[in-house]
Every structure is written in structure tokens, then in C-alpha cells.
N, C-alpha and C positions, 0 to 999 in steps of 0.2 A: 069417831073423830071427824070423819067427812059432816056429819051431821052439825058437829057444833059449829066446823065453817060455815055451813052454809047458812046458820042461824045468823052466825055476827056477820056474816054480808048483811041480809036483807035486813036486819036492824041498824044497819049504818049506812042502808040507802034510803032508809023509811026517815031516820032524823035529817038528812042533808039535804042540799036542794041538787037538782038537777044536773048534771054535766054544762060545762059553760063551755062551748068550743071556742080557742082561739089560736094564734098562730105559733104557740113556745111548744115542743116537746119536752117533755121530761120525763128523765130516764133516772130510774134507780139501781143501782147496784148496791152490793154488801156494804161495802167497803168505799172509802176515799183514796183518791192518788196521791202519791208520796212522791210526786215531783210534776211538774210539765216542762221538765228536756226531755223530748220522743226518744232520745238515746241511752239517755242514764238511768234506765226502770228495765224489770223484767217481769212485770204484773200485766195480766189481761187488763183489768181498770181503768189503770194509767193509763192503757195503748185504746184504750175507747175512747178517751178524752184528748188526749194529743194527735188522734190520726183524723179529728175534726177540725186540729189546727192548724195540723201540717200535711205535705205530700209528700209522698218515697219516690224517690228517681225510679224503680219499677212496684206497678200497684198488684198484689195480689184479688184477683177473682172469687166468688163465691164457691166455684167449680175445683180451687187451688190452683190453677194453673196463673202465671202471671203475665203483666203486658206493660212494655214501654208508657210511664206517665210525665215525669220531667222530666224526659228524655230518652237514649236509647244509646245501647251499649251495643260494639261489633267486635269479634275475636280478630287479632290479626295474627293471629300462628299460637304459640301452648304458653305464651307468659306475656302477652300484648293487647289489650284491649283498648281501642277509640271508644269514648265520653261525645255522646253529642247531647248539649241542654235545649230543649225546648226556649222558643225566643216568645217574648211579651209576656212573660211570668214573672209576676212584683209579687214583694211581700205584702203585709197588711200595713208597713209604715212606708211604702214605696219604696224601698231597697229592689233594687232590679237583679234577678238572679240570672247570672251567667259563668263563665268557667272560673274563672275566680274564687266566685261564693262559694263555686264545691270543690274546689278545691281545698279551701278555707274547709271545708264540713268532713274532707278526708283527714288533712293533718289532724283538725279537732281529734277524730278518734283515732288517731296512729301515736296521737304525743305518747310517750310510754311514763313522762312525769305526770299526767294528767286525766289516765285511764278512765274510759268512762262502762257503763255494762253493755253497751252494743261495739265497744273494742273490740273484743277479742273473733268477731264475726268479721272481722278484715286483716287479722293480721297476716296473712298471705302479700298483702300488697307491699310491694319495694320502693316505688314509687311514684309520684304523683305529679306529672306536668300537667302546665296548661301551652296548648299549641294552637288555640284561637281566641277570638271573645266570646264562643260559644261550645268549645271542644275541647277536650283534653287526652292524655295517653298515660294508661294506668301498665304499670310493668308489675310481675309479680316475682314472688320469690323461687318458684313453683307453679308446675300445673294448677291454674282455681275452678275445676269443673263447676266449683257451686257459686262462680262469683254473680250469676244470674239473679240466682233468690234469692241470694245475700243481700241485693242492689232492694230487695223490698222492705230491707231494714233498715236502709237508708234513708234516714225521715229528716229533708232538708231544712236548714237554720240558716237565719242571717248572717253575715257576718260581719257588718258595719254595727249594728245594735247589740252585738255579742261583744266584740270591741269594744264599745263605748261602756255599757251598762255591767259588762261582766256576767262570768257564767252561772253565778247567784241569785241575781237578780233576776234573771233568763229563766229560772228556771221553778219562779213565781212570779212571772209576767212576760210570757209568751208571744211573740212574735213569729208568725209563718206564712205559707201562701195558699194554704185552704182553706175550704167553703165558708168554715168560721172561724170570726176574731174571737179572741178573748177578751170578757168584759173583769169579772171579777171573781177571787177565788177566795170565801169563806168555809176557812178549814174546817172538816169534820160537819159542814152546812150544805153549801151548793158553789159549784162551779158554773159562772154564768156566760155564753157566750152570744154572740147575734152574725148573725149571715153577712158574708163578704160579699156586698153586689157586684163587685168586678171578680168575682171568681175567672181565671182563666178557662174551665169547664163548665161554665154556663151559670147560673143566678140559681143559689139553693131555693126549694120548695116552702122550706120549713124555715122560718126565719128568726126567730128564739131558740138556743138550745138548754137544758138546765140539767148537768149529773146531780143527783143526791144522794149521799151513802145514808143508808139505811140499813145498818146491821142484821134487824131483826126480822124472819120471815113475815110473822106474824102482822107486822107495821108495815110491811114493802106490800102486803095483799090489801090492809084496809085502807090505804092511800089509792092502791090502784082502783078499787071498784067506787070510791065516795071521789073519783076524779082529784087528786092532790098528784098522783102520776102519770104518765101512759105507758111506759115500758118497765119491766122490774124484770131482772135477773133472779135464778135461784129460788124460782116460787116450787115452794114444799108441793111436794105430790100432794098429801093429803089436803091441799087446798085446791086440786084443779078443779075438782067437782064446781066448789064453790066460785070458781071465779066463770066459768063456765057458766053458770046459774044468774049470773049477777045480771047480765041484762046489759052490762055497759064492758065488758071487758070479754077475751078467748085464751084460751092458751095456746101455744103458737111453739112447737120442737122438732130440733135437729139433734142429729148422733155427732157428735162434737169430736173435735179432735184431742182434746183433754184425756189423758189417763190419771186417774188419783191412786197413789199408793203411798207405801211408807218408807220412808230413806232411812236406811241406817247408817251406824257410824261403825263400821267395822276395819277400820287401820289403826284402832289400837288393843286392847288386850282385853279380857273377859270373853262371857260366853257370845256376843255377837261376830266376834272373831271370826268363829267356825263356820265352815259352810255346811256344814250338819246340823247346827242351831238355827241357820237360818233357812235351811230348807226345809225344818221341822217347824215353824212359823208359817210359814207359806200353808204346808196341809193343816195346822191349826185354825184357820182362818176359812171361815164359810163362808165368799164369798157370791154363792149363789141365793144363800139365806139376805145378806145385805141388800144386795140388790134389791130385791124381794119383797123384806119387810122395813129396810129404812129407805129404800127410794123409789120405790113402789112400781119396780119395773124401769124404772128409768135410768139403766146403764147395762152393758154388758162384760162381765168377766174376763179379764186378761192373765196373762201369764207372761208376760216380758214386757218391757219400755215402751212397745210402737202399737199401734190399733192400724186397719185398713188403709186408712187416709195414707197413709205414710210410703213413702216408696224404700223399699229394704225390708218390708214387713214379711213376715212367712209365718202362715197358717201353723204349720205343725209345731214349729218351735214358741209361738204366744197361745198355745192354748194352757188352758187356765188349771192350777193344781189342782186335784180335785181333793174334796173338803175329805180328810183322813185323821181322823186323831190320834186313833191308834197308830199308822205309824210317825207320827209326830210323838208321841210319847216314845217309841222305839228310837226314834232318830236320837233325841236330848238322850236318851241312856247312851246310846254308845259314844254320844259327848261327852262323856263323863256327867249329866244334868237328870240323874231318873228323877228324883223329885222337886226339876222345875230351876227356874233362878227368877231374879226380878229385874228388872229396866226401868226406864223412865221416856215418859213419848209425849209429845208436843201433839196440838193441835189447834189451829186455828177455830172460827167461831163466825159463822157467816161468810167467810170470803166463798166456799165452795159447798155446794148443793148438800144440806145435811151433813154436812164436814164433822161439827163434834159428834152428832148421831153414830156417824160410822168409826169415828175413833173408840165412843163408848162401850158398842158391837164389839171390835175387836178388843177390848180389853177382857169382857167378858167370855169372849169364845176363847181367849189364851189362858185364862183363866181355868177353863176347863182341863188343860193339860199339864198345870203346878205352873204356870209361868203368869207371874203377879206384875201387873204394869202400875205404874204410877204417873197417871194423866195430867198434863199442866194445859189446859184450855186458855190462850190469851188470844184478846183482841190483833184485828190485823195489822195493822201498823206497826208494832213492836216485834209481833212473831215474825213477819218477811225483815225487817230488821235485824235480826237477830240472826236469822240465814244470811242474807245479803253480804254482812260482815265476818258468819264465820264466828259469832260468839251462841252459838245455840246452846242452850242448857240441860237440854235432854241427849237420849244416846236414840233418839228414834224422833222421826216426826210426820208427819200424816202433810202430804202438799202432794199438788197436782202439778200439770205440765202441758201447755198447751202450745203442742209445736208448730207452728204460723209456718212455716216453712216447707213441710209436709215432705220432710226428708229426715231419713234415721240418724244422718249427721246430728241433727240441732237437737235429737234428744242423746244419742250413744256418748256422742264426742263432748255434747257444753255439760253434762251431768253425770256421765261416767269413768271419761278417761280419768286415769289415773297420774301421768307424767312422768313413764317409764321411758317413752322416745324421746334419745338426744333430739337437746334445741327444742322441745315442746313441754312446754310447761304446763302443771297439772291447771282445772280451772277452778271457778269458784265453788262449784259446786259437787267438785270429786273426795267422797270419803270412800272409796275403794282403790284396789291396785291388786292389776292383774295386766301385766306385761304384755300376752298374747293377745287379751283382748285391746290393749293399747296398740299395738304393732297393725291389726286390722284396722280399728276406725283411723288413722293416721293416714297408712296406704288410700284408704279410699277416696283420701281429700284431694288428692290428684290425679286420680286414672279416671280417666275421658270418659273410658266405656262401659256404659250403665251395666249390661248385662255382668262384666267383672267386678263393678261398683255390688250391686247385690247380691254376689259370691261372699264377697272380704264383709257384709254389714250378717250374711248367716252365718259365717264363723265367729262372727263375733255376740252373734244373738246364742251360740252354742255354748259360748264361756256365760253371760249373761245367766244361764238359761241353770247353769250347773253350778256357776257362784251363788246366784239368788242374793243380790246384795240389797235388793229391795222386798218388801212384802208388798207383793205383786195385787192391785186390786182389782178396779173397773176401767173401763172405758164411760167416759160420761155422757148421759144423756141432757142436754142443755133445755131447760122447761122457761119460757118468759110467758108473765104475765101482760099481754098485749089490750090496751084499749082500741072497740071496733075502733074507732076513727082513725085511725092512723095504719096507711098504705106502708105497710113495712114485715120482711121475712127474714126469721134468722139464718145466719149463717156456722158454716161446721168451723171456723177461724173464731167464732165468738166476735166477729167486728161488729161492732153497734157505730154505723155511721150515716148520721144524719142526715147525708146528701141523697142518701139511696131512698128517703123517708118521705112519707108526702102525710098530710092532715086533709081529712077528706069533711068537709061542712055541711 
């Protein structure tokens, strides 16, 4: 396989001519963004292309740690926080941001008629004054130990051009105060942008940006080595040889903070019900063999929601089922399932590293245990669709999770609570319910002190850990295809952001 890449490179650098250096980067990913409001997405993609538009009142670091950007937040006792904005910070239309504007950017996401997908990461807040032309005083409901890293999902919007044009319009023609403007967005094409020279943090390097979604591995590698791209996401293992080989391109990885597994829909009736069923899925599932043979080394084996990066993580509790069939075939017997039942599981197609590869793997290793899957492979746009709203057609579906936050909250709390604690409502993404484990992630939203914070996230990785409401997969290994000329290093966040980017001539 390595071989035959490495053939169609050098016959598609033998036909084309040269690398031409100039000043545009262009980055390919899978898939195309399904909006530019920084707020109203829950896709890596999207957040590559919008966090080149816009700035978060706090920016997250390569390292995960974060640090005051527009501005800087101070506790004033356990429900009172000062707002200070950064002064001489315009948008790209000259709209000047001051307390106002975010204030204007809190209500946006506190309207409850108007919910957007980075709502529910603020609903703690009670209220929202402004107490200068640059300051404000945020009151909460509750202790918000995590209102810090929340503050980095705060991806600030005008609010006079929001006004005027509406949140529609806003949200295919983008208006913000980062490095770059938005020039123009040909869907399913390229998103084009060009460098803001009065950046408030200095004059970008790289002064053309271009996203293009490029579904297809195979088309994201022959663009990168015959110069059509510089950066691709999701390049196939069995291509690094070849890109490696090309002369004009490296390959460039980090252990990412992404876990890919498989969500089920166990709150209502049949065999994924049981947590015998589905902990008999778990040891069905080899995925040391995965690893292995469909991503060739490029991820490592989990057993619960979090990987290292994460603060709440605990060794003993995410180590990874080990691959058992036999007793997976024990387990469905005394489900009343000795020979097997069938399901139906989703999976996307290019959005993540080998993604339908590994759904095909495990349909065949469940296979081996009487348990027949019926695979629906669609394009991404419709399948994150189709989650986002809560009309998914399958009873399983194969999706990853990349928590920017690098706290057990953003994945336990937005993806597993169930909405068993009075006054908290399940989220979009809960098809489990289990009370004790809802009663812990909740408590922890409000106790100050970490060392009790990840007490209350291992009893809850313990119910986790013994529902098995997921088939628990990998931790991913993030692979770009990188052209030498371009000064640039990935990060374990997956940010792909231009300012950090330089074009070397």
C-alpha cells in the first residue's frame, strides 16, 4: 500500500511544475464549516476557521493552560466576577469593543428564546452589568470554578453589525477583531480570508488564508505534494511514507486531545438497554488490533471519556477493556442475547482520521460474536446534522470529542449528564441516565477545590466506567500533512491558526 503512494506522488510531481511560493496558506481539512458564528458550532473545523476571525476574551495556549486576551477577569468572593476589556480593539468594520459589546455577546448567549451551542457553557451566569465603558460585573447563580476556561469560549461578536444585518446573515458573513477578515465563503469550495493589518496583536505573517474541505484522503495528499495545498488534516497513515518521500512536503504529529468512540442510545428499550450488552461490546471490540492495523500506530486505547490532557483523568479507571470475546459472548448470554441481536451505527466519512475504516473494523469484530451491525456511512454535513438536532437514525454512532477545555466537565457534563438534578436540564448530547453519576458531575460545577473537584469527576468515571454507555475507543493521534515552507507546529487543541503561521521564501 505504502508503495503505491509513494508511486502517485512522484508521478504527480514528475507531471506538474514546481512549487510556486507565495503569500496565501491553504489548509485543507475533511470537511466544510456549517456556519461562521464562533458560538453556534460544536465541530473542530468550524473552530479553525472562526478562531481566525475572531478572539475569545481568554485565549487558550498550546500547553492548555490559558491567558487574558480581550481582556481579563478578577473573582470578587464565590458568585462575583469584574469584566475588564482591553481598550483599542476594533472590529474589521470599525465597531469599537467595549463593555457594552460583551455585554451584548453575554445576553446573545443567555437569551433562553434564542439558544445558541456555546449557551449552555454560561448558564451559571445571573447576571450581567456594565459598570464602565470598559468593565463590567458578572454575578452568578452558584459558585463557577470553571468560569476561567469557559471565558475561552467566549468568541467575541459585534454588536451594532449583529443588530443591523441579523444573526443570519452574521453567520455567512462574518464580522470580528482577528488577524483575519473574511473575504468570501464558497460552500462545499473555499473559505477565503486576507490579513487584518491593524490587528490589535501585531500584523499577521501570512497574509492570504484559504480553508478547503477535501473529503477524500487520497485528494488532501495529491494536492499537498503537487503544491494545491500546505496543510491537510487527517492524512492516512499509509501515506506518510509517501509524503515524507515527496521532496516538498513532512509530516508533522501530536497526541491530540480527541477521544473517538461510539455513543449509544441506551434510554430506551432493546438490547443496548443493558449494561451487560454493552459491556459485552466493549470486550468485543479490539481495539489494540485498530489502532494497529487501521491507523497504523497513530492513537492510543482508552477505556472511559478523558485521555491525559484532561484534568479529572485517572489512570486506572480509563484503561482500556481488553479485547475478550469470549467473555462478551458470556456477557450477551446472560443478557438473555446467546446468539447475538443486530443494531444500526452511523458513521461519518472523512471528518476523522480513518473514521469509516474503524467503524468497518468494528462492525466486523462484533461480528464475530453473533452481533450483526447495519452501517450507514454519510457525508459530514448531514451526519453532525443529524446529532446537533437529535434526529440521528441509527441506535449507535462512531463521533469523536475534542475537549478545548481540558477539563472532565466539557466532556462528562456536555455529553453525559443525564438531567436527573432538580433545575438542570439534560444536554444535547445525553442519551444516558444515571442519577449518581449526574448528582457528581453537577456538585463539581461548584466546589473551588480541585483536589475535591477530582474526588466527585472519579466517582463519576466509576459509574462511567461500569455503565459503559459508550464503546470506548482511542485517543487520537492528529497526523498533518505539512509543506516544508511553512513555519508552523501542531497543536494537542487541534487549532489551526494562521497567526501562529509563517511562509518561509
Amino acid at each position: 500500500m505504502r508503495k503505491n503512494w509513494l508511486f502517485l506522488v512522484f508521478m504527480l510531481l514528475a507531471a506538474l511544475p514546481a512549487w510556486a511560493a507565495g503569500d496565501t496558506l491553504v489548509v485543507a481539512q475533511g470537511v466544510d464549516a456549517t456556519t461562521l458564528d464562533p458560538v453556534n458550532h460544536q465541530e473542530t473545523p468550524t473552530g479553525n476557521i472562526v478562531s481566525n476571525i475572531f478572539d475569545n476574551f481568554y485565549r487558550r495556549l498550546p500547553n492548555g493552560k490559558y491567558e487574558p486576551w480581550l481582556g481579563e477577569a478578577k473573582a470578587e468572593g464565590d458568585l462575583t466576577w469584574e469584566l475588564t476589556v482591553r481598550k483599542g480593539v476594533k472590529f474589521h468594520d470599525g465597531e469599537e469593543l467595549n463593555a457594552e459589546v460583551l455585554k451584548f455577546n453575554f445576553d446573545r448567549l443567555l437569551d433562553p428564546k434564542k439558544p445558541l451551542k456555546y449557551s449552555t457553557y454560561f448558564k451559571p451566569i445571573e447576571k450581567v452589568e456594565v459598570t464602565g465603558p470598559y468593565t463590567l460585573k458578572i454575578t452568578t447563580k452558584k459558585p463557577f470554578p470553571l468560569f476561567l476556561t469557559r471565558l475561552t469560549y467566549l468568541w467575541v461578536v459585534p454588536k451594532k453589525y449583529i443588530e443591523e444585518k441579523g444573526s443570519a446573515y452574521f453567520a455567512n458573513h462574518p464580522v470580528g477583531t482577528g488577524p483575519y477578515k473574511f473575504v468570501r465563503w464558497v460552500k462545499d469550495q473555499e473559505i477565503d480570508l486576507v490579513a487584518n493589518e491593524d490587528y490589535w496583536a501585531g500584523k499577521p505573517k501570512v497574509k492570504k488564508v484559504v480553508f478547503r474541505p477535501i473529503p477524500e484522503a487520497s485528494s488532501r495528499v495529491a494536492e499537498l505534494v503537487t503544491g494545491g495545498v500546505d496543510i491537510i488534516t487527517n492524512l492516512a497513515p499509509e501515506a506518510m511514507d509517501a509524503v515524507n518521500a515527496s521532496g516538498v512536503a513532512e509530516v508533522r504529529t501530536v497526541p491530540s486531545i480527541r477521544n473517538i468512540f461510539v455513543e449509544l442510545d441506551v434510554k430506551g428499550t432493546g438490547p443496548l438497554h443493558d449494561p451487560k450488552v454493552r459491556l459485552a461490546l466493549n470486550y468485543a471490540v479490539d481495539k489494540e488490533a485498530i489502532v494497529k492495523h487501521v491507523l497504523g500506530g497513530n492513537g492510543v486505547p482508552v477505556g472511559c471519556p478523558l485521555n491525559p490532557y484532561m484534568f479529572g483523568y485517572d489512570a486506572e479507571l480509563c484503561k482500556p477493556f481488553p479485547y475478550d470475546p469470549a467473555k462478551a459472548k458470556k456477557l450477551l448470554a446472560e443478557a438473555g442475547y446467546p446468539n447475538g441481536f443486530s443494531f444500526t451505527m452511523g458513521s461519518p466519512s472523512g471528518r476523522y482520521l480513518n473514521d469509516r475504516q474503524i467503524a468497518e473494523a468494528i462492525v466486523g469484530q462484533l461480528a464475530k460474536v453473533g452481533v450483526k451491525v447495519d452501517l450507514k456511512v454519510q457525508e459530514w454535513s448531514t451526519y453532525v446534522g443529524q446529532i446537533l438536532h437529535r434526529k440521528i437514525p441509527t441506535d449507535a454512532w462512531l463521533i469523536g470529542w475534542g475537549n478545548a477545555q481540558f477539563d472532565a466537565d466539557n466532556t462528562l457534563f456536555t455529553l453525559l449528564y443525564g438531567g436527573s438534578v432538580p433545575g438542570v436540564k439534560a444536554t444535547l448530547f445525553d442519551y444516558w441516565h444515571d442519577p449518581e453519576f449526574d448528582k457528581y458531575v453537577i456538585e463539581a460545577q461548584t466546589v473551588v477545590d480541585q483536589a475535591k473537584r477530582k474526588e466527585l469527576y472519579k466517582k463519576a468515571l466509576e459509574r462511567v466506567r461500569a455503565g459503559a454507555p459508550w464503546i470506548f475507543l482511542h485517543q487520537q493521534k492528529d497526523i498533518y500533512g505539512v509543506n516544508k515552507r511553512v513555519k508552523w507546529q501542531p497543536r494537542p487543541d487541534e487549532l489551526i491558526w494562521a497567526f501562529d503561521a509563517e511562509i518561509v521564501k
